[in-house]
N, C-alpha and C positions, 0 to 999 in steps of 0.2 A: 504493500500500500504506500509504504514513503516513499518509492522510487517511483512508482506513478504519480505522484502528487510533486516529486522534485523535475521529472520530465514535463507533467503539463505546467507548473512555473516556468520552465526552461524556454518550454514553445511559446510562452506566454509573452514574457520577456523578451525574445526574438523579436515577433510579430509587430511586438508595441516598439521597438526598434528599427523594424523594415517597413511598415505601413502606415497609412499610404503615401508616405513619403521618409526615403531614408533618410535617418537621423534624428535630432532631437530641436536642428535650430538652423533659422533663416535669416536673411537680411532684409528689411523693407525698407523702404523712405518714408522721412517722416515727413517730406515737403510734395507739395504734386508737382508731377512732370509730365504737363498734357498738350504743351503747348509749343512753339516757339520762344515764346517769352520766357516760360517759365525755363526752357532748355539755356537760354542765353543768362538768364540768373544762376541756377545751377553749373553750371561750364564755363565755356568760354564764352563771352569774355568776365562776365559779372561775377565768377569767382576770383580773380587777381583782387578785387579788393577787399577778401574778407584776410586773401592771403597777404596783403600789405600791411590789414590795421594789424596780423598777429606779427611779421616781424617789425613793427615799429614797438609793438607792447605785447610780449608772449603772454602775457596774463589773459589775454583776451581770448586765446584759444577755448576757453571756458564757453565764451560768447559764440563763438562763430563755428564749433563743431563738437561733436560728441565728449572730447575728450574729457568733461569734467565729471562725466557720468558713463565713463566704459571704463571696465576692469579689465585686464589681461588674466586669463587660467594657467598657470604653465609649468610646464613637467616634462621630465624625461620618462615617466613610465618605470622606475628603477622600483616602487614600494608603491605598488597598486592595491589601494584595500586591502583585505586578505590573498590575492591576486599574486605578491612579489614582483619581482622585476618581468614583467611581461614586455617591454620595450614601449616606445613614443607609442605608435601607430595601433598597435592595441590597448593603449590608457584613453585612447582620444573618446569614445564614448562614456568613457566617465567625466571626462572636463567638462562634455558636452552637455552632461548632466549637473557638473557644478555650474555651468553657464547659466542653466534652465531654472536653478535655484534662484541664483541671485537676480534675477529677472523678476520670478514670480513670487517672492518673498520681498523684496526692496524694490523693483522697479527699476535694477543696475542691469545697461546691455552688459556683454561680454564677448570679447573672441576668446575661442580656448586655443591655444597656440603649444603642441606636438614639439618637441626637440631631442633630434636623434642625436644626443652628447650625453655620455657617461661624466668627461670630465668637469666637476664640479666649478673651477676657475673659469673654465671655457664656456661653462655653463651659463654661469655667471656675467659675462661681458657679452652672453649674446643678449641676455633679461638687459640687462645696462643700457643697450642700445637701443633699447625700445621704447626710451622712455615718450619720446615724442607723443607715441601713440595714446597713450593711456594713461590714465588720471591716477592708477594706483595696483598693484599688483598682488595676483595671488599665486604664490607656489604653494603646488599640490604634490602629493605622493612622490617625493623626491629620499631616496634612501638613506637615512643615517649611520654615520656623520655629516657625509656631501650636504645634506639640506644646511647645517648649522651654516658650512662654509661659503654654500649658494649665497641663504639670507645676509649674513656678515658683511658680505662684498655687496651685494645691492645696497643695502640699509644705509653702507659708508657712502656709496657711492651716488644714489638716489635720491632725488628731491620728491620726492611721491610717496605716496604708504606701499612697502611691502609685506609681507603678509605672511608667513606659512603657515598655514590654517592646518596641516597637521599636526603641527605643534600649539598654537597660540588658539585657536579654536576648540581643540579638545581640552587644553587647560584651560579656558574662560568657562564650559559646561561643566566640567568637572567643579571647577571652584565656587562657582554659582550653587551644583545639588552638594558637595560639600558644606557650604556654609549653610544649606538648607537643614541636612542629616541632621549636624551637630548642633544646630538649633532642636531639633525634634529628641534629639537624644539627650540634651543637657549637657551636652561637652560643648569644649571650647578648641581651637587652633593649637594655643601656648601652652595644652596640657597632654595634647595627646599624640599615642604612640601610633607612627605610620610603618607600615609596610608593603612596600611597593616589589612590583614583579613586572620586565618588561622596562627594559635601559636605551630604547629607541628614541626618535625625537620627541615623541609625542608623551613616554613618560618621564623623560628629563623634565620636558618643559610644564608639566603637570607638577612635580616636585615641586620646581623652581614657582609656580606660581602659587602653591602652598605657603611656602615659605614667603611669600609677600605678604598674604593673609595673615602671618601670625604663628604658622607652624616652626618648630624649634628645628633647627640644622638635627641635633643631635638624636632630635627621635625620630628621624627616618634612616630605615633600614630597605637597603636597595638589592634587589636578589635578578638574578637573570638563569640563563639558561646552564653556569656554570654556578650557581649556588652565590652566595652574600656576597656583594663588591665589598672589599674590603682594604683596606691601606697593605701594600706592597704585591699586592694580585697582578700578575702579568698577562693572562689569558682575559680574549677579548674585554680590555680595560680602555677605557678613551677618556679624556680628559673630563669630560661631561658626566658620565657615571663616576668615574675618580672622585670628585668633585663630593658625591654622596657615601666616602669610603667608609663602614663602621669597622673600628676593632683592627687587631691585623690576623686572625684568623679564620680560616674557612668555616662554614655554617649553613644547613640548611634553609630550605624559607619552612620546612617544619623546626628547626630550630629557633628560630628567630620571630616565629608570630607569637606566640606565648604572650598574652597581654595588650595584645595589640587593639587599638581602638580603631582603627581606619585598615580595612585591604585595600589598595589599590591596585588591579592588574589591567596591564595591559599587555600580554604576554598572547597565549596560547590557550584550548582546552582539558578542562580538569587539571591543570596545576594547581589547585586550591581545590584541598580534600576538608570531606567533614569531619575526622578527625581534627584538621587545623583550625576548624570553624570554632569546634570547642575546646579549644584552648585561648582564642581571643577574649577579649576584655568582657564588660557585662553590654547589653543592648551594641553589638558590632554593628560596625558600617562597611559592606562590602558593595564593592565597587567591581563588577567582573565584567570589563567592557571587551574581550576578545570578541571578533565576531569573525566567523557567522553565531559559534560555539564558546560560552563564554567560560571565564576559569572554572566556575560552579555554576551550574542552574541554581537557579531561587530555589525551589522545591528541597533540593539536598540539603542545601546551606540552614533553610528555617525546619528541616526535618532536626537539627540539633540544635539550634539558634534561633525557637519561634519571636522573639523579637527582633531580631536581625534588621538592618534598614538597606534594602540592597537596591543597586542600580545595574544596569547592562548596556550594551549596543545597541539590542535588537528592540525593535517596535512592540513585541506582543508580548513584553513583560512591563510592568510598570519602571516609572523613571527609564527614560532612553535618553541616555547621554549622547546627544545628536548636535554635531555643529553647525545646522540647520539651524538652533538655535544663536547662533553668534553671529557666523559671517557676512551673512547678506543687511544685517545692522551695522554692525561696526564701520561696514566701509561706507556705509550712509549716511552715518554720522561723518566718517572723515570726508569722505568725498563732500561733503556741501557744507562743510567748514573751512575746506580747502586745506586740511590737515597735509606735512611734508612728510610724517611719521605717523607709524600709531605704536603707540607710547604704553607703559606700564599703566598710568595714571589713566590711561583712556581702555586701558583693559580692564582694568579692577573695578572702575565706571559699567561698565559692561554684562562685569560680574553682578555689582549691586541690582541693577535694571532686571536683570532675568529671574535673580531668587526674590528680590521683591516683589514680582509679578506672580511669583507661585503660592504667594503668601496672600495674595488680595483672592476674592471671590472669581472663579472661573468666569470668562466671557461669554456670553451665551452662543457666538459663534463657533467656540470650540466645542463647546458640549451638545452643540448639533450634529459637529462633527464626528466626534469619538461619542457618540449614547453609547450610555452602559456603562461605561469606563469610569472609575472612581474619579474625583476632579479638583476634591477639595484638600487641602494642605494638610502633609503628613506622612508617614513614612512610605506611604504608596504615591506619592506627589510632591517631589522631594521640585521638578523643574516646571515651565509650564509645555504646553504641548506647539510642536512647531507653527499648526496652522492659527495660532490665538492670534488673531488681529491687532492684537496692542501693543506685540512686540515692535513694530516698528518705531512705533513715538515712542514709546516707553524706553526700550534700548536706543537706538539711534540718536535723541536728544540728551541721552544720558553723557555719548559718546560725543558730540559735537562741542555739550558744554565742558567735558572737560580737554580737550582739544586746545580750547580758547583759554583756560587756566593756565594750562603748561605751556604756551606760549608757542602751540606749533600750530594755529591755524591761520590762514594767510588770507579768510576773508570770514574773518569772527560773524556767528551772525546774533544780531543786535537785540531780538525779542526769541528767547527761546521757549516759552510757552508758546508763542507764534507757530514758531516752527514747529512745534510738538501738535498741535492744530491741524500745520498744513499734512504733515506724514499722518494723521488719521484721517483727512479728507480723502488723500490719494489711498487708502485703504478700504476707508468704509465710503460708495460711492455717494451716496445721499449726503454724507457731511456737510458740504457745499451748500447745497441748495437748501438743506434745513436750517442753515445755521440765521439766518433773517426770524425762521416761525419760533426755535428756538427764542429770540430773543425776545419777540414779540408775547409768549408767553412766558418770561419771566415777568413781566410785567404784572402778573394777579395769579395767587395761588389759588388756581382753580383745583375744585375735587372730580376727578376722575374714578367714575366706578366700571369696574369691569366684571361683564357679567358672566361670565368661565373662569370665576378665580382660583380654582382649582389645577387648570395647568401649566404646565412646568412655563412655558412660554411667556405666562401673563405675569405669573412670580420673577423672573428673571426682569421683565421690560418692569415691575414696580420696584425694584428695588434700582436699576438704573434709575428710573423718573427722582425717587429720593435723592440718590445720588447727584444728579445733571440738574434738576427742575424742584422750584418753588411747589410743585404740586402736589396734592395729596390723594396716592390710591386707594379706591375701598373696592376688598373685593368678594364677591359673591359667595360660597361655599360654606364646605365643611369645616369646622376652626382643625381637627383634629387632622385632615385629609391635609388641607395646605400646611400644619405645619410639621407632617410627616416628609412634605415632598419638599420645602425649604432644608428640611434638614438634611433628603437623601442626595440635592442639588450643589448643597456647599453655602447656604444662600444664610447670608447673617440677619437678612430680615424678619421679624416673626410678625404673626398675628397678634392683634389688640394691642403689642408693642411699635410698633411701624405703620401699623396700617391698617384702619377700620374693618370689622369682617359684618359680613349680612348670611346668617345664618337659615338658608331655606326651610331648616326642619325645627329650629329653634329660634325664634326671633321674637322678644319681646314688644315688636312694632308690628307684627302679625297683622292684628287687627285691626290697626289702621292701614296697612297696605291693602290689603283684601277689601276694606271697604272703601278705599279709593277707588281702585282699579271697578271695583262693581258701580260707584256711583258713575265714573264713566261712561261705561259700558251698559248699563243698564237696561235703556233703550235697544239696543242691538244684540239683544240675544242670552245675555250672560247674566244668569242666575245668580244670586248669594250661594250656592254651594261650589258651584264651577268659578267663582271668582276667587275662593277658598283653596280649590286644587291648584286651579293655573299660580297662586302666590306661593304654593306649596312645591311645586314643579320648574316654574318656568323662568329661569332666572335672567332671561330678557326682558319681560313684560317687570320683573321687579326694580331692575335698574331702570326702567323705563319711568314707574312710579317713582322714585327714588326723585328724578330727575324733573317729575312734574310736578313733588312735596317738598323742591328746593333743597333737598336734601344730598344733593348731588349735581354738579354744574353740566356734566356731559357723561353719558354712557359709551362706552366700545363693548363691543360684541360681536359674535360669527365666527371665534377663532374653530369651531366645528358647527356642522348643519348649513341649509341654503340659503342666500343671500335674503329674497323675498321674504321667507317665514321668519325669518329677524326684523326684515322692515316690518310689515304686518302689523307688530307689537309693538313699533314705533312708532308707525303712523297712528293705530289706535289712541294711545295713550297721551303723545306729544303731536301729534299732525291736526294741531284746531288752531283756531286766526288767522297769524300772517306763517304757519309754520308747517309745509308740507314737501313731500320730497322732489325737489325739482329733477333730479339726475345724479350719477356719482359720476368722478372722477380721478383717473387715475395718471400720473405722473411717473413714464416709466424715464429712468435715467442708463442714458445710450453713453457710448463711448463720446460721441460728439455732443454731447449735451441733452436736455431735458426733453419727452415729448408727452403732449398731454393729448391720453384716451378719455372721450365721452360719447353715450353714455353708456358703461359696460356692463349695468347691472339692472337699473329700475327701470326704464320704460324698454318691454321688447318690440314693441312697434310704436315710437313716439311720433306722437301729432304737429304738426307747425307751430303750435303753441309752445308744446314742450320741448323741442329742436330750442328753438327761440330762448325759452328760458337755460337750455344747457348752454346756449352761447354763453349768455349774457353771467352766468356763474363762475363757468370757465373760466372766463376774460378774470373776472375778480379774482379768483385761487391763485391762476397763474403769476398774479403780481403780490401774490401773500408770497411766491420763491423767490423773486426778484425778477422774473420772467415778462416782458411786455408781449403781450399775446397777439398773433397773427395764426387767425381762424382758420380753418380752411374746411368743408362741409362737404364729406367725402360720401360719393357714389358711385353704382357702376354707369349712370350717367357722368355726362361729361358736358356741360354749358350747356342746357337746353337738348342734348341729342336721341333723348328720348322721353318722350311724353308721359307716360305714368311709372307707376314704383317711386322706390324711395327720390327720385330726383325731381318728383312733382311735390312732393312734403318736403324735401330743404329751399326747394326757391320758394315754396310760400312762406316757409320760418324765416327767409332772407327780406323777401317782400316786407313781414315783419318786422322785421331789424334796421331795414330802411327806414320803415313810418317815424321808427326812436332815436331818441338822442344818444348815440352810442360813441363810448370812447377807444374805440378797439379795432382794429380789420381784423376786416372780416372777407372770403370769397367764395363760391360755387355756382353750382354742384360740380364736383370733379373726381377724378381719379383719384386715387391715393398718391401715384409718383407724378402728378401735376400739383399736388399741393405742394412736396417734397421737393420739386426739381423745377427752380424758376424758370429756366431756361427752356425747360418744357411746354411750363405754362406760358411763356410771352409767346410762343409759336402757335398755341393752340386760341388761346383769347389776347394780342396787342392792346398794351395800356388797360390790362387789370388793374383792380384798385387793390390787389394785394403784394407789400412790399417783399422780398426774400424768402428762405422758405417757410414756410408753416409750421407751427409747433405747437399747436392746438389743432387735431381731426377730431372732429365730433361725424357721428356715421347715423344713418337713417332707420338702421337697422343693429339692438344688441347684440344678436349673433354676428356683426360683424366687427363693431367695436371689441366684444369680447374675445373673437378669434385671434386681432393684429396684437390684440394685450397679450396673449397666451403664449403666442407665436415669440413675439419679443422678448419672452419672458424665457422661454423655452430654448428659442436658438440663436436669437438675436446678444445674448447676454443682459439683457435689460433688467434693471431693479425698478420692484414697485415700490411707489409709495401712493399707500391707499387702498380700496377706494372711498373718497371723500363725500361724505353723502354730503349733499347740496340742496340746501331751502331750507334744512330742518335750523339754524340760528345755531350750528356747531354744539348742539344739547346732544346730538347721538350719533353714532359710525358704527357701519357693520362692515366687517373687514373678509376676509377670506380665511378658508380651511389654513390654505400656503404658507399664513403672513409666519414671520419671524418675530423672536423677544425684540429685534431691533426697530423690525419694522413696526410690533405695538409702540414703542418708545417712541418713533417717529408720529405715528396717531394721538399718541399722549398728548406729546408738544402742540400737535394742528388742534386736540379736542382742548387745551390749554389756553388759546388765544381768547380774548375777553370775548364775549359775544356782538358788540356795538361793532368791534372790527371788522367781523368778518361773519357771511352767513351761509 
């Protein structure tokens, strides 16, 4: 069975390798060249002057081409992962794959650059030469010693950050779930005893960054494949293990652990038996990062050592000391600090960012990502998980500012909470364009009840809102069910302590809710006992109450069940005066910026009237993101060219929008890529009256608004935010099965904004 299961990995692997296109990375332009003009910008001649202003001011090269933001990957292939020296030419799909990291993790291009030279100096002076190219450099799998010597000579010789992330990446993860362990275990650095296995670059420089934290010279004991390094050993002895010599006589690493508070290996498998396990100190911390196979499986180790606090290489145990975690921050921070080094001080920066982040409450984007998996802080969560979105401002701004301390940044930057802003924008894509409703709802702590406050989704997005927002959640359920699933979540917020609870099966407001909802309803069918169950049941129609008894400023709901049968109980309850649903809207955010769907959810075949009103709402929301709305009223008609269907219902809702005083363009009936493509449209109607392209479609048909939402959502890469129910005076939103904790947090902020503002 394992050799079937390591075969189809194998073919796996392959596949996702050769298809449908070999490799792992391309090169695109990030300017268009469609033109003439644009070719004579690009080329000759209008390239000579970007290349004049950089040799009159090299600093500029920042400005005028990649450099300040492409890494170099580079290796001879001599200490390929567990791999060995496999040569250049077959390392390169691994570079290709650190390339693909730091891309998708920071947003850093990369060339991975193959070199068929063993000799280390030679090595060296070809990286040297390259500096032109690149803003800052990362040596990979280069075999020690050579690597010490590579790094030495670049670092002397280089005005840019160099890097070798085998060494200085594995020691910033390491020292980061080290300082985490020994926090969980009640030790310290200065007290306790190390024993390390594995004298290669990556555990020298692991030692070495030990002993920055606080670790004592004298209590590491350094063991390799010929037993204890010790003072006068002449067998595979280099200056760098010398350097950690105990004693002058030979000794087992089962000699020498006896006591030990910390294993570190990074050696080989099974060098670390569980006899050795129990002979370590009390609550050990074992570090077995061999991979694929590491010194001990967890299982052995806590089969004698059930408090043991262990870490590995590998993904499918807890704690993976992965430098996933480091690299593609560190250089994000130097590169846009314009760091010429990166420094001790900018490492130990590094180190702080990461273990402090495993010490805050999990993101709710990780814990979508890894469900199931323990998340909250402790001896099973020693680091945080690669894909946690926060690492980039969190690390990265850690690493810039102290860049600018130690005086090796060469374009300081000036507001670094700013900058920790902007690297969450470019992470989380909605940042941007929320960050207006955000502010707009700081402005009055509005109470936000949510009527699913039972899952996990709604608990994570209120305990952000506490966090981010003046507002205050209250949420529907079971006290004993939410604070079973806060606590199974990692989530420090609790019920009656943080945040109002409404107790469907117990609620001392019972019967005043039930006889609300009944005096309402009265006339239309609903009895005093059925007004009793539905209070008892229906924890939309309560939040709905809630909201109509002042007792709550806006509802969210629909995180499960259909759009309509949410509204339903809004309308009923909250849809009387000036307050009923005109349409939602949703705000999907494209690569190129925002585009607003209307209406994808309430009317399936709206009237001229209500086309008319979804304009006129739209146009409003769009400028609650910063957005000046240019409409566009899409059909499979096209100006007039066919008389009935939805293109005869938008030119009468257009007809309407003529009669009014309207602040917004507006244009149709048209096609979808006539709204989207001016150039289309001036060929198809001369002298429209609508300017560029369109960034409000509102469609004549749900099913088609819904499908382009879906579609965008699906392959387009598109984030929602929404949808925005519209007419109701921002008292209530019903959201989708889909949404995210984030994306509630984002409905918070919208259902947060004072009501006069916006409707």
């Amino acid at each position: 069975m394992a050799d079937k299961t390591e075969t189809s990995l194998r073919d796996a692997a392959l596949a996702y390798h050769r298809d449908p296109k070999p490799g792992k990375l391309e090169i695109r332009a990030t300017k268009p060249l469609a033109n003439g003009r644009d070719l004579a910008r690009a080329y000759s001649p209008g390239v000579a002057e970007a290349s004049l202003e950089i040799k009159a001011d090299p600093a500029t090269a920042r400005d005028y081409t990649a450099r300040g933001n492409l890494v170099g990957v580079v290796s001879n292939g001599s200490a390929v992962l567990g791999l060995g020296n496999i040569g250049a030419l077959a390392a390169k799909p691994v570079m290709e794959g650190k390339a693909v990291l730091f891309k998708k993790f920071a947003g850093i291009d990369c060339f991975d650059i193959e070199l068929d030279e063993p000799d280390p100096e030679r090595l060296a002076e070809i990286v040297c030469a390259m500096e032109p190219t690149f803003g800052a450099i990362n040596l990979e799998d280069i075999k020690a010693p050579d690597c010490f010597i590579v790094e030495q000579i670049c670092r002397e010789r280089m005005n840019i950050p160099v890097f070798h992330d085998d060494q200085h990446g594995t020691a910033i993860v390491v020292g980061a779930a080290a300082t985490n362990a020994l926090r969980v275990a009640d030790k310290s650095f200065e007290d306790i005893k190390v024993v390390s296995t594995g004298g290669g670059a990556a555990g020298i420089a692991c030692l070495n960054m030990l002993l920055k934290l606080g670790l004592r010279r004298e209590n590491v004991w350094l063991c390799d494949i010929e037993g204890l390094v010790h003072e006068g050993r002449e067998v595979d002895t280099t200056p760098q293990k010398a350097a950690f010599a105990q004693g002058t006589e030979p000794a087992t690493l089962d000699q020498v652990i006896e006591g030990a508070d910390l294993f570190l290996g990074l050696s080989g498998p099974g060098v670390l038996t569980p006899g050795m396990v129990r002979k370590m100190a009390e609550r050990p911390i074992i570090f077995a990062l061999a991979n694929p196979t590491p010194e001990i499986l967890p299982e052995a180790a806590r089969a004698v050592a059930p408090d043991a606090i262990i870490a590995t290489g590998r993904s499918d145990f807890p704690n993976q000391v992965n430098n996933v975690l480091c690299f593609p921050f560190i250089f994000r921070g130097a590169l846009d600090a314009g760091a010429t080094e990166i420094n001790d001080r900018m490492q130990i920066a590094c180190i702080e960012g990461i273990a402090d982040l495993a010490r805050q409450t999990t993101s709710a984007e990780a814990a979508r990502i890894y469900k199931g998996e323990q998340l909250t802080f402790g001896a099973d969560y020693l680091i945080p998980k690669p894909f946690d979105p926060r690492l980039s401002a969190v690390v990265s701004s850690a690493v810039a500012k102290a860049a600018q301390e130690t005086g090796v940044a060469t374009r300081p930057i000036a507001d670094i909470e700013a900058y920790k802003q902007k690297l969450n924008e470019s992470v989380f894509k909605s940042a941007l364009l929320m960050r207006p409703v955000f502010i707009a709802a700081s402005q009055a702590a509005r109470r936000i009840v949510f009527a699913e406050g039972e899952d996990e989704r709604v608990l994570r997005a209120s305990q952000a809102i506490l966090e981010e927002t003046p507002e205050r959640p209250i949420l529907i359920g079971r006290p004993e069910v939410i604070e079973a699933r806060c606590e199974r979540a990692g989530l420090v917020v609790r019920p009656g302590r943080d945040f109002e609870i409404v107790n469907p099966e117990n609620d001392p407001r019972y019967r005043d809710y039930w006889g609300t909802y009944h005096q309402i309803m009265a006339r239309r069918g609903v009895t005093p006992d059925l007004a009793r169950a539905i209070m008892r049941t229906n924890n939309t129609a309560i939040g709905a109450v809630m909201v109509q008894r002042d007792e709550a400023d806006s509802l969210i709901c629909g995180t499960f069940g259909e759009f309509r049968w949410h509204l339903n109980y809004i309308t009923q309850v909250l849809g009387h005066g000036s307050y009923r649903p005109h349409g939602s809207l949703s705000m999907m955010i494209l690569e190129d910026g925002p585009l607003f769907l209307a209406d994808t959810h309430v009317w399936s075949l709206p009237t001229p009237d209500n086309l008319a009103e979804v304009a006129i709402g739209a146009a409003r929301h769009a400028r609650r993101f910063g957005v000046e709305p240019r409409i566009a009223f899409c059909s499979q008609s096209q100006f007039g060219n066919q008389a009935e269907g939805s293109g005869k219902r938008l030119r009468e809702a257009i007809n309407l929008l003529d009669a009014m005083e309207t602040d917004f363009q507006y244009e149709g009936e048209m096609n979808v890529d006539a709204g989207l493509d001016p150039e289309l449209r001036e060929r198809l109607l001369p002298g429209g009256r609508l300017d560029g392209a369109a960034n409000v479609l509102i469609f004549g048909h749900a099913d088609a608004a819904s499908g382009v939402r879906n579609i965008l959502k699906m392959k387009g890469g598109g984030l929602e935010v929404g949808p925005i129910l519209m007419g109701m005076g921002n008292r209530a939103h019903v959201v989708t099965p889909g949404i995210t904790a984030r994306g509630l947090l984002n409905m918070a902020a919208i259902a947060g904004t004072p009501v006069q503002h916006y409707g």
